[in-house]
C-alpha positions in Angstrom: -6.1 12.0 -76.3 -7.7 9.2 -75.2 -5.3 8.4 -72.2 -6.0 12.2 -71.0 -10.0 11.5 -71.3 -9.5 8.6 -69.6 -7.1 9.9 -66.6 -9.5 13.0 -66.4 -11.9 11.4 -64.3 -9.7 10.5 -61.5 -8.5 14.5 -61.1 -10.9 15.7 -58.4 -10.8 19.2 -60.2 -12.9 17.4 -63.2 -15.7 16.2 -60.7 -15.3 19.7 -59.2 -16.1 21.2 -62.5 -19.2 19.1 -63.0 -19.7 19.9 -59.6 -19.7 23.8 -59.9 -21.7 23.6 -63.2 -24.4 22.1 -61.8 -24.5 24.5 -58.6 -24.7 27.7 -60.9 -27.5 26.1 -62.5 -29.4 25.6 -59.4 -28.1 29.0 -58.5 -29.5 30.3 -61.5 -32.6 28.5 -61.2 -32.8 30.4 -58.1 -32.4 33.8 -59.4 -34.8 33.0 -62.3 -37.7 32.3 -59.7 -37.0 34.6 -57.0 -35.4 37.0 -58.8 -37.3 37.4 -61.8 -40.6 36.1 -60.6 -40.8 33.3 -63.0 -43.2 30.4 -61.4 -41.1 27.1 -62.1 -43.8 24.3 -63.5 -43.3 20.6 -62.7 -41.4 19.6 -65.4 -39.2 22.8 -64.7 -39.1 21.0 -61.1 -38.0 17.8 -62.5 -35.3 19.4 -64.5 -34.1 20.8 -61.2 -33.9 17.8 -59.6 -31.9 16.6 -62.7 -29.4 19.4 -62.2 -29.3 18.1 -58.4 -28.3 14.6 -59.2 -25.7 16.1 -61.1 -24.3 18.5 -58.5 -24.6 15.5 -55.9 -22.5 13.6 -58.1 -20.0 15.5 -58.8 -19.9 16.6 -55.3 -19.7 13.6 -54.0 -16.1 12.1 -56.1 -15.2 15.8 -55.6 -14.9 15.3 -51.9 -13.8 12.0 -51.5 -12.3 10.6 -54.7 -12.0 6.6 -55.1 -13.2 3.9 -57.0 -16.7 3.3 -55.5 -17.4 7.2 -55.1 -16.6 7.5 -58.6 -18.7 4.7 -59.8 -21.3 6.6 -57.8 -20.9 9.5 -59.6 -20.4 8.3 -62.8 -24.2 6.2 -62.3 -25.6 9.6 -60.6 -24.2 11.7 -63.7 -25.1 9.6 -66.2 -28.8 8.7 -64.9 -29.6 12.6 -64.3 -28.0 13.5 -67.3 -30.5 11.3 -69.3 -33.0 11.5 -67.3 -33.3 15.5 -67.5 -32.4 15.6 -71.2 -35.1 13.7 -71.2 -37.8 15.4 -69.2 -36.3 18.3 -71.3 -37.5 17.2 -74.7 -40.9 16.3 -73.1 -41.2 19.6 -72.1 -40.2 21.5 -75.5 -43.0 19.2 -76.8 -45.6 20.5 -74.3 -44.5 24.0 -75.3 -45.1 23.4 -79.3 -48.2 21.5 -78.9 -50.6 22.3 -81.5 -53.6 22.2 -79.1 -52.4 23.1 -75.7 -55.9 22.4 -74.3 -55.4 18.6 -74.4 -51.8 18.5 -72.9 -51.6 18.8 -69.6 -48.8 18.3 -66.7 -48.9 17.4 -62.7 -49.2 19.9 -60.4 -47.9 17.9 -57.3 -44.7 16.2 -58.2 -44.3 13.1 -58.5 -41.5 12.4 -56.0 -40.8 9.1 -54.1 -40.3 11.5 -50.8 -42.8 14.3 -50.6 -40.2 17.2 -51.0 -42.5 19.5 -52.5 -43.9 19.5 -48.7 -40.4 19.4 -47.2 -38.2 22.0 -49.1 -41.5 23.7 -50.7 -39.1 26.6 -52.0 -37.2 24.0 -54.2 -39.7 21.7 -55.3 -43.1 23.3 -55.2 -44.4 24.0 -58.8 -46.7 26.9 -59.5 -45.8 27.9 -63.2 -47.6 26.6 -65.8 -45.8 24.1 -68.7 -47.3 25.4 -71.5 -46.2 28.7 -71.4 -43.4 30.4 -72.4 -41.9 32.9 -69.9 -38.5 33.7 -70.6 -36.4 33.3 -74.2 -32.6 34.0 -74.7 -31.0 34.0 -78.3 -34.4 32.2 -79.1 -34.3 29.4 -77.3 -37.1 29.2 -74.1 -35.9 27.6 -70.8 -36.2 24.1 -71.5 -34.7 24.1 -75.0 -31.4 25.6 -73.2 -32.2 22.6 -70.7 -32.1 20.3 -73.7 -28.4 22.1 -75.0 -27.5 21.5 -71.1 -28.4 18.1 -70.4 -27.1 16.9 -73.6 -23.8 18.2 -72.7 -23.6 16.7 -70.1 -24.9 13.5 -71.5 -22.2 13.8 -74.2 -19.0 14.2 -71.4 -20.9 11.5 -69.5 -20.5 9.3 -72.0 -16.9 10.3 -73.9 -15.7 10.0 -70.0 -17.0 6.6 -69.3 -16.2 5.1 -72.7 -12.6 6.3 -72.3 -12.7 5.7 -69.0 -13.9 1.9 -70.1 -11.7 1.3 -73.0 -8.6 2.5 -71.7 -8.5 1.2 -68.1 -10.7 -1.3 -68.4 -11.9 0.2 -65.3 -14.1 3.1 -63.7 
C-alpha cells in the first residue's frame, strides 16, 4: 500500500486529479457568486486564492511531470492546503462570534500584487464575513472549506510521507 501511495505521485493522472478538483471549486466559486448572487467576503477571497495555489500546483506536475515540477507542486499543495484550512477555521470563528460587533475583516485584500484591481471579478470582496449566506447539510461555506482544505491537507501529507519514506525522494 505504501509503494502504491508512494508511486502515485509520479502518475500525471494523480496531479490531474488534484488539478480538476481544484478547478470545479473555483468553477463553483464562480457559479456561487455570479450565479447565485452571493457577495464573496475577503476571507471567502483568500480561500479562493487557496483553491488557486492548489489548481496551479497540480496543473503545473500535470503538464510537465519531473522531479523539480513535482517538488513545486508538492510545496504549492501543501502551503495552500494549510494555508486555506487555515484561513478556513478563522473564518468559522468570525461566523460564531459571540459579539459580531467587535470582529471585523479587511475589505481590500491583502495581496502582495494588487489583484483585487487587476482581476476585480476574482479577487474583489463585497460580501460580508460575518454572515451566513448559503448552508448545505448544515454546514455554511467555509465549514465545507474547512472539510475541503483538510482533505487536501491529509493527501498532502499521506503523499509526501510515502513519497518520503519509500523513495527517499520527492
Amino acid at each position: 500500500m505504501i509503494n502504491f501511495l508512494a508511486r502515485l505521485s509520479n502518475q500525471r493522472w494523480a496531479w490531474g486529479t488534484l488539478f480538476f478538483s481544484a478547478l470545479a471549486l473555483e468553477a463553483s466559486a464562480l457559479y456561487f457568486q455570479y450565479g447565485m448572487g452571493l457577495e464573496p467576503c475577503i476571507m471567502c477571497i483568500y480561500q479562493r486564492t487557496a483553491v488557486l495555489g492548489v489548481l496551479l500546483s497540480g496543473l503545473l506536475v500535470f503538464l510537465m511531470n519531473n522531479a523539480l515540477t513535482r517538488l513545486i507542486g508538492f510545496i504549492g499543495w501543501g502551503v495552500s492546503a494549510i494555508w486555506g484550512l487555515l484561513i478556513a477555521i478563522e473564518h468559522v470563528d468570525i461566523q460564531g462570534a459571540a459579539n459580531p460587533f467587535f470582529v471585523t475583516c479587511e475589505i481590500v485584500p491583502n495581496f502582495p500584487v494588487p489583484l483585487h484591481d487587476w482581476v476585480p471579478f476574482f479577487f474583489a470582496a463585497t460580501g460580508d464575513c460575518g454572515k451566513i449566506d448559503w448552508e448545505f447539510l448544515t454546514l455554511s461555506m467555509p465549514q465545507w472549506m474547512i472539510v475541503i482544505f483538510a482533505a487536501y491537507s491529509a493527501v498532502f501529507t499521506i503523499s509526501l510521507l510515502a513519497r518520503l519514506f519509500y523513495h527517499r525522494a520527492i
